[in-house]
C-alpha positions as CSV (number, residue, x, y, z in Angstrom):
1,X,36.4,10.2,7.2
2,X,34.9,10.2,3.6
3,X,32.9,7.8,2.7
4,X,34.7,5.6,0.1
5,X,32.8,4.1,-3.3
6,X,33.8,0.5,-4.8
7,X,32.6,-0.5,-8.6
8,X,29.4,-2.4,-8.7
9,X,28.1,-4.5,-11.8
10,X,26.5,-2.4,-14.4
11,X,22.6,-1.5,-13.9
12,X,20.7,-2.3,-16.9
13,X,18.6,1.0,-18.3
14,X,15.4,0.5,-16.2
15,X,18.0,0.4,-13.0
16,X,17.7,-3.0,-11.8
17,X,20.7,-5.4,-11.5
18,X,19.7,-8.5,-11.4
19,X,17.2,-10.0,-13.5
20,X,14.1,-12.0,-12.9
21,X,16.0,-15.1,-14.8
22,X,18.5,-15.1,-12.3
23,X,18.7,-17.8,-10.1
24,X,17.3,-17.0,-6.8
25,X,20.4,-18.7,-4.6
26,X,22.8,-16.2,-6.7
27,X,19.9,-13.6,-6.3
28,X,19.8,-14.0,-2.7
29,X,23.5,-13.9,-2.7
30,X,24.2,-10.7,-4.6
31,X,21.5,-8.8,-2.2
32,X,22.7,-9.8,1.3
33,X,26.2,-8.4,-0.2
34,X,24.8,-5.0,-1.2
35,X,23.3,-5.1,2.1
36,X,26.2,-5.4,3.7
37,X,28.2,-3.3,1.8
38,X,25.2,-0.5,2.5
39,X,25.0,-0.8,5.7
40,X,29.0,0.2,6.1
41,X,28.1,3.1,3.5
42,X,25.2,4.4,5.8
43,X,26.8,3.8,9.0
44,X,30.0,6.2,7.3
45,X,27.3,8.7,6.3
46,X,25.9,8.8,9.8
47,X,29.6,9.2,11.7
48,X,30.5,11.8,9.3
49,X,26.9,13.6,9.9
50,X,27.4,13.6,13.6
51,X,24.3,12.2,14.0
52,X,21.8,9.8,13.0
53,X,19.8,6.8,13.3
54,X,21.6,3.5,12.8
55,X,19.2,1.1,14.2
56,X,16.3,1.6,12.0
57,X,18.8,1.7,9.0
58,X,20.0,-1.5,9.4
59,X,16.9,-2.9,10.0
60,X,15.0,-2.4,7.2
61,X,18.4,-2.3,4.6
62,X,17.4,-5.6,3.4
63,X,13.9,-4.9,2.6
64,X,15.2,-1.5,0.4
65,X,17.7,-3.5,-1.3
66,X,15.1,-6.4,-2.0
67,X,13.0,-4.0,-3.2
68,X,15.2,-1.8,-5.5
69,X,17.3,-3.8,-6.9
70,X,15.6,-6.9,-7.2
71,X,11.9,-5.9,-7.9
72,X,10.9,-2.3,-8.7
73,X,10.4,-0.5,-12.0
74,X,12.2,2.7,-11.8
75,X,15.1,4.5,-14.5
76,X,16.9,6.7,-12.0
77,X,18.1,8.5,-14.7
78,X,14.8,9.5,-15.3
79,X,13.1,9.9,-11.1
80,X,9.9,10.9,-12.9
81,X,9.0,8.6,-15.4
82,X,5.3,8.1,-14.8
83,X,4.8,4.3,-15.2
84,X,7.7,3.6,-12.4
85,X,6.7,1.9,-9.6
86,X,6.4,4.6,-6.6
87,X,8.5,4.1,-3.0
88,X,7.6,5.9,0.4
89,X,10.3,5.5,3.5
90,X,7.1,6.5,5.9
91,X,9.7,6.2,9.0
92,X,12.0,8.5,7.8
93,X,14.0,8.6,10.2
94,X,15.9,5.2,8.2
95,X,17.0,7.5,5.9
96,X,20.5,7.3,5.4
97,X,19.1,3.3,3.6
98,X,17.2,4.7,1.7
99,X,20.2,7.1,0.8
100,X,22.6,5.1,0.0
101,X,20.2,3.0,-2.1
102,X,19.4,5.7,-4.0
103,X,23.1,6.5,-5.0
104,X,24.0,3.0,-6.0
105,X,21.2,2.9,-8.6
106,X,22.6,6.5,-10.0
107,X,20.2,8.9,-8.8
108,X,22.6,11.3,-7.7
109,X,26.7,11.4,-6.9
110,X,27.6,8.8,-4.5
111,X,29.6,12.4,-3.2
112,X,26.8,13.6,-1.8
113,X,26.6,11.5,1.0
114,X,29.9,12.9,2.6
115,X,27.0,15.8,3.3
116,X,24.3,14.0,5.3
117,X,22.7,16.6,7.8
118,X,24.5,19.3,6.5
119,X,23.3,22.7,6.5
120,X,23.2,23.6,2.7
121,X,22.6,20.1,1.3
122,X,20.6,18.1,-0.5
123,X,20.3,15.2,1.9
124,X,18.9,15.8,5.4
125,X,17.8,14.2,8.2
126,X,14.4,13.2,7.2
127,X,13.5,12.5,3.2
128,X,13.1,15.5,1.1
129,X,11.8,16.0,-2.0
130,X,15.1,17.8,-3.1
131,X,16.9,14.5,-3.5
132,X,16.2,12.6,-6.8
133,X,14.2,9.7,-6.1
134,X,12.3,10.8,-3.2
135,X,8.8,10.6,-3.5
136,X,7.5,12.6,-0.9
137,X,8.8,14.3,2.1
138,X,8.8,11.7,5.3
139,X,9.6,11.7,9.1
140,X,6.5,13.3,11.5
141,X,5.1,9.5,11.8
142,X,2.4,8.5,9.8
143,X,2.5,11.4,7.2
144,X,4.1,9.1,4.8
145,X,2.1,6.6,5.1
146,X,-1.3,8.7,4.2
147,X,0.7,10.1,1.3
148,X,1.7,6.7,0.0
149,X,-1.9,6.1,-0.1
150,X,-2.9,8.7,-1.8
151,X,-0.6,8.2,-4.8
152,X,-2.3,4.7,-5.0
153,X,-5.4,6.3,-5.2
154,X,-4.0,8.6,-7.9
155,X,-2.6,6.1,-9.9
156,X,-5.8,3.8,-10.5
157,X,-7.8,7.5,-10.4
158,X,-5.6,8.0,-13.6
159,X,-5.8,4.8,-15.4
160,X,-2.5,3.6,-14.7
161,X,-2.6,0.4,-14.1
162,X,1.1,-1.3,-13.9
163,X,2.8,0.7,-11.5
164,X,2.6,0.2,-7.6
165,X,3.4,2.1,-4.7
166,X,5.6,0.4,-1.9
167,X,5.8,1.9,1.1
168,X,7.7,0.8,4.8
169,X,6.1,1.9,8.4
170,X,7.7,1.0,11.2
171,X,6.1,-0.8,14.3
172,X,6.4,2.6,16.7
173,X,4.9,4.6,14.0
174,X,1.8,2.2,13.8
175,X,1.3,4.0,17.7
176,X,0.0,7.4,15.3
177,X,-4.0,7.3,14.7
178,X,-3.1,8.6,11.9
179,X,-1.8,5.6,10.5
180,X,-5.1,3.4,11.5
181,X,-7.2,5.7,9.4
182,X,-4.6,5.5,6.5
183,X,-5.3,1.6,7.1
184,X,-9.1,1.5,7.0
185,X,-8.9,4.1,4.1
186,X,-7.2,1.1,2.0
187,X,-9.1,-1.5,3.3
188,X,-12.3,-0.2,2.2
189,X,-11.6,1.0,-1.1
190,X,-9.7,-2.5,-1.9
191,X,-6.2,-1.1,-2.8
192,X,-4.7,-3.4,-4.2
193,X,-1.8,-1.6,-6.0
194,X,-0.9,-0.7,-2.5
195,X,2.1,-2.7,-0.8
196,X,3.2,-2.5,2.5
197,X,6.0,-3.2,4.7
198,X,6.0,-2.9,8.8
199,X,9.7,-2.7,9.8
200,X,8.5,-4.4,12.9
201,X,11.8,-4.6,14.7
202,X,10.3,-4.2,18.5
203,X,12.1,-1.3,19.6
204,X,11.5,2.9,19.4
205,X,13.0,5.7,20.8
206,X,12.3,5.3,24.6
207,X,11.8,1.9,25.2
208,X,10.1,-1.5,23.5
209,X,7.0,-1.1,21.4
210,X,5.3,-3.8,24.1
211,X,6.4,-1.7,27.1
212,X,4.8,1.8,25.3
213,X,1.7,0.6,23.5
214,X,1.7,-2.7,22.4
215,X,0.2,-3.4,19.1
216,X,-0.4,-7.4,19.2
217,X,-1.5,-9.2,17.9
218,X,-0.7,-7.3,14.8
219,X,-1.1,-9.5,12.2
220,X,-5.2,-9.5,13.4
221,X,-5.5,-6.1,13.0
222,X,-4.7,-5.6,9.8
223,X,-6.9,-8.6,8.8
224,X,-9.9,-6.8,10.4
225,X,-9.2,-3.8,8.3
226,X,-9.9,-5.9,5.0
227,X,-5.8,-6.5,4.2
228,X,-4.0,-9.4,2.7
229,X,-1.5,-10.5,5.5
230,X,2.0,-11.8,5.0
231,X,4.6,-12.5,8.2
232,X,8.0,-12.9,7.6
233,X,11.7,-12.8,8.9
234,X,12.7,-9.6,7.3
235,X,16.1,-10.6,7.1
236,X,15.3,-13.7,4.5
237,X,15.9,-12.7,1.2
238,X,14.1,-15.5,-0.1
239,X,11.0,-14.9,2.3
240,X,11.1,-11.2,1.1
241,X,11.5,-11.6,-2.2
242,X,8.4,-14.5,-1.8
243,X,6.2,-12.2,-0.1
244,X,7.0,-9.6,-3.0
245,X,5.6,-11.9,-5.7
246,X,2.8,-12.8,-3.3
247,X,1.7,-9.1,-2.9
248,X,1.8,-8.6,-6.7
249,X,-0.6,-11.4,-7.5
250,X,-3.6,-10.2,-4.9
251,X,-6.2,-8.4,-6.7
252,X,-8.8,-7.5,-3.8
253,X,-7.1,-6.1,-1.4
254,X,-3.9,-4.1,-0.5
255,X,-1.1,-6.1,1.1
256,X,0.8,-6.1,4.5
257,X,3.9,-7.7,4.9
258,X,4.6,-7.5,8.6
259,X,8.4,-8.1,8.7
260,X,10.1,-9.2,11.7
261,X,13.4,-7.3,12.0
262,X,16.1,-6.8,14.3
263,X,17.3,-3.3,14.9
264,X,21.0,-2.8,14.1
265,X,21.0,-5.5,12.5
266,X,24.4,-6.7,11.2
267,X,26.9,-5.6,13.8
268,X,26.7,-7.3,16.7
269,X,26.9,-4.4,19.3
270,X,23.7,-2.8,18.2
271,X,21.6,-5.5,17.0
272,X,17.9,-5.4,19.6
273,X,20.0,-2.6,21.9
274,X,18.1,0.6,22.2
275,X,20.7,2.9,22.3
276,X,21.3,2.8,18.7
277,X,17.8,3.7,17.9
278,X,19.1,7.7,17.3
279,X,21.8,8.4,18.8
280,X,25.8,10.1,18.7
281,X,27.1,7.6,16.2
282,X,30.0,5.0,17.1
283,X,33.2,5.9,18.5
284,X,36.5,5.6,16.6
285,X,37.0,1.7,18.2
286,X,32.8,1.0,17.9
287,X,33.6,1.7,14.3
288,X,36.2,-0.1,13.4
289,X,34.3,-3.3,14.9
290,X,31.3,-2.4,13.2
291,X,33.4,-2.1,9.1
292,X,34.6,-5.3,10.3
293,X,31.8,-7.1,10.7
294,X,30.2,-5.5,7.5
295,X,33.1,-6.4,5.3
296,X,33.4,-9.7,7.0
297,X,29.4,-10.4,5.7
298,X,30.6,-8.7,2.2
299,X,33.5,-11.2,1.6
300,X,31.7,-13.9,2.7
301,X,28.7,-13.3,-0.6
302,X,31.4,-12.2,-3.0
């Protein structure tokens, strides 16, 4: 099956539809209908790839869409214009969001994603630098996380002031030392152009994140580390989109937002079921339900 492409409002020239003057009920609206029209897109990509990881896609969809098309500074048609704000999918195994994303905003032919996984092109299973709009490559668990830092770092190193960096961990990859060190770092040095967002959605590959190594009580631990600490349902726009403009206005620390999630969200079958961490993608009939429900959730935001 090829994925199929439907006309979207215009993007302005900076590459974000909707502006700040827009009301936030037809805000919140609008998103929850790109995410649900995404999620059908990167489900698609992921049957047609043969493979994939559906559950961490879904989960953190409506933090990338919040985030992209309602908040960051970026001109696609221009991936390295240095006063954009900066983006790191740390758990890169959510990919095909981030992918789909990318190609609504126009950072590369919505084509290319009838070629996810395949040998030859440009958009694999973990984010690569080859595709327009990735910042780094992502994937081997906390890597993406230290890099996000370090373009923070780089940014205030080189005077630039506006632009942030945003990155998205994932509660299993907060199991990597790596990523403790890459909290401490930004602790100490107090930075605050640094936003974070923990996918927290309870599950990983084997089993629950309580059953492997359990990392309550979260929130505390980031506290200790010197962070500004925000909880939220990470499936409310308006909580997201709050927790956005509450991260921008700290000036002392760097920010957390530790967003409660549910994998697969948005078809029933896979929401908080393990399978569909990474996995064969749906059958024929598992599909089927699955566009259903999507385009259900569409039509009921259009």
């Amino acid at each position: 099956m090829a994925v199929t492409t439907t006309p979207w409002p215009t993007l302005n020239p900076d590459g974000i539809p909707l502006p700040a003057e827009m009301p936030r009920s037809e805000k919140t609206r609008i998103l929850a209908r790109w995410s649900a029209k995404l999620r059908a897109r990167a489900l698609q990509m992921i049957k047609d790839g043969g493979s994939g990881h559906p559950g961490g896609s879904f989960s953190v969809m409506d933090i990338l869409v919040s985030l992209y098309f309602a908040t960051m500074r970026a001109r696609p048609a221009d991936p390295n214009w240095s006063e954009r704000d900066r983006f790191v999918l740390s758990k890169g195994h959510a990919c095909p969001a981030l992918y789909v994303v990318l190609a609504e905003l126009g950072y590369y032919d919505k084509q290319e994603l009838n070629g996810f996984r395949a040998i030859g092109r440009m958009l694999q299973g973990h984010p690569s630098t080859a595709t327009p709009g990735v910042e780094c490559v992502s994937g081997s668990l906390g890597q993406g996380f230290s890099a996000a830092l370090g373009m923070a770092v780089g940014l205030r190193l080189a005077g630039q002031l506006e632009p942030r960096v945003y990155c998205v961990t994932g509660d299993g990859e907060l199991q990597e030392g790596q990523c403790w060190e890459v909290i401490m770092a930004a602790g100490h040095r107090r930075q605050s152009n640094f936003t974070v967002f923990v996918d927290a959605n309870g599950l990983q590959g084997d089993t629950r994140i309580e059953d492997t190594l359990s990392l309550e009580p979260l929130p505390d631990k980031w506290r200790a580390f010197g962070w500004a600490v925000r909880e939220i349902d990470g499936h409310n726009y308006d909580a997201i989109l709050d927790a956005i403009e509450w991260a921008q206005g700290v000036t002392t620390a760097p920010q957390v937002v530790i967003a409660r999630t549910i994998k697969g969200k948005g078809v029933s079958y896979m929401e908080d079921v393990q399978r569909w961490h990474g996995t064969a993608p749906p059958d024929d009939a598992e599909m089927e339900i699955a566009l259903a429900e999507l385009r259900a959730q569409e039509e009921a935001n259009s």
